[in-house]
Residue, then its C-alpha position, 0 to 999 in steps of 0.5 A: x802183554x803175556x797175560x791172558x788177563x791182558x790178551x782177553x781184555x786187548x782183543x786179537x785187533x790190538x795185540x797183532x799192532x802190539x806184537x807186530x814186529x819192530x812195534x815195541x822197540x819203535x814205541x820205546x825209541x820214540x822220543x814222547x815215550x820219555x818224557x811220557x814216563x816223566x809225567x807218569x812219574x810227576x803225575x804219581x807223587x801229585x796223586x799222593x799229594x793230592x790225596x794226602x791234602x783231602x782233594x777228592x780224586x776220580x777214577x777211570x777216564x773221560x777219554x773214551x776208547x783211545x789206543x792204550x786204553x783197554x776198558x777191561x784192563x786199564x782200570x786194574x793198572x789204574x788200580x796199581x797204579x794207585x796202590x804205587x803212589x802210595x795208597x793203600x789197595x783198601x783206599x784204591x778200591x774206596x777210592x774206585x768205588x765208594x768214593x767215585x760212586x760219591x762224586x758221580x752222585x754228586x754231579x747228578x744225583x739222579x743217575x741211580x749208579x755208583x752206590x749200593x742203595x736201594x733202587x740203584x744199579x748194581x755193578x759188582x765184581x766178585x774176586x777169588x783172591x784178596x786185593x787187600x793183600x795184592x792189588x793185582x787179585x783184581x784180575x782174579x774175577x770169579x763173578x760178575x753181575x752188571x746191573x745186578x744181573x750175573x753175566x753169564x761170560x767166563x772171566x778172565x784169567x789173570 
C-alpha cells in the first residue's frame, strides 16, 4: 500500500477505506480472511499442477471491478503470483500475453486482440527493467501504447 505503484493504481477513494483506521486490523481479524489465505494457498499448487499436466491457464478475471481488484495493479500480483507458484517470470508473461492472446482467439477469433499480427490491436507495454530477472520490473513501465497509439500519461512509479 506504500507503493506510489500501488497508490496510483487504488485511487484516493480506495486508499482512504484502506488506510481508515481500524480497517486492516478488522480485515485481518475477520474470520473469511484465514481461510481466504487457505484457498490462495490450495489455489497456487493447483495452478502449478494444472500447468505442469499441460491444462491451458487464463490470466485476468472475469470479475470486473470488485473491491480488491485494482485494474492497473491486480494483473502485476497475478504476475507474482504466477511466478510464486512455481512458474517461471518468462511462462508468467507467456502465459499473460502469447498464450491468453491464443485463447481469446480461440473463443472468437474475430475479435482482432490478443495477438501481434497484422491488422490486430496492439496493446504493449514497454519496461525499464527486466521482468526476467524479477517479476516485480513489471511495475518499471516506461511506455505504453494502447491500440498501438503511445498513451501520452506519465507511468507509474513502482
Amino acid at each position: 500500500m506504500k507503493s506510489a505503484f500501488f497508490q496510483q493504481a487504488a485511487g484516493p477513494q480506495l486508499l482512504e477505506k484502506l488506510q481508515a483506521p481500524g480497517y486492516a486490523e478488522k480485515t485481518l481479524a475477520a474470520p473469511q480472511t484465514e481461510q481466504a489465505k487457505k484457498d490462495h494457498e490450495i489455489a497456487m499448487k493447483n495452478l502449478k499442477t494444472l500447468r505442469d499436466a499441460g491444462v491451458n491457464i487464463a490470466f485476468g478475471t472475469d470479475s470486473g471491478a470488485v473491491p480488491g481488484r485494482i485494474p492497473g495493479f491486480t494483473e502485476h500480483r497475478e504476475l507474482e503470483d504466477l511466478v510464486a507458484a512455481g512458474l517461471t517470470p518468462l511462462q508468467a508473461i507467456s502465459l499473460a500475453t502469447g498464450e491468453n492472446g491464443r485463447l481469446l482467439q480461440e473463443i472468437d477469433p474475430k475479435l482482432r486482440v490478443g495477438l501481434i499480427k497484422p491488422d490486430y490491436s496492439a496493446d504493449l507495454i514497454i519496461l525499464s527493467a527486466d521482468p526476467l530477472m524479477d517479476i516485480r520490473n513489471t511495475r518499471h513501465i516506461d511506455t505504453v501504447y494502447h491500440h498501438g497509439v503511445l498513451v501520452p500519461n506519465t507511468p507509474p512509479q513502482n
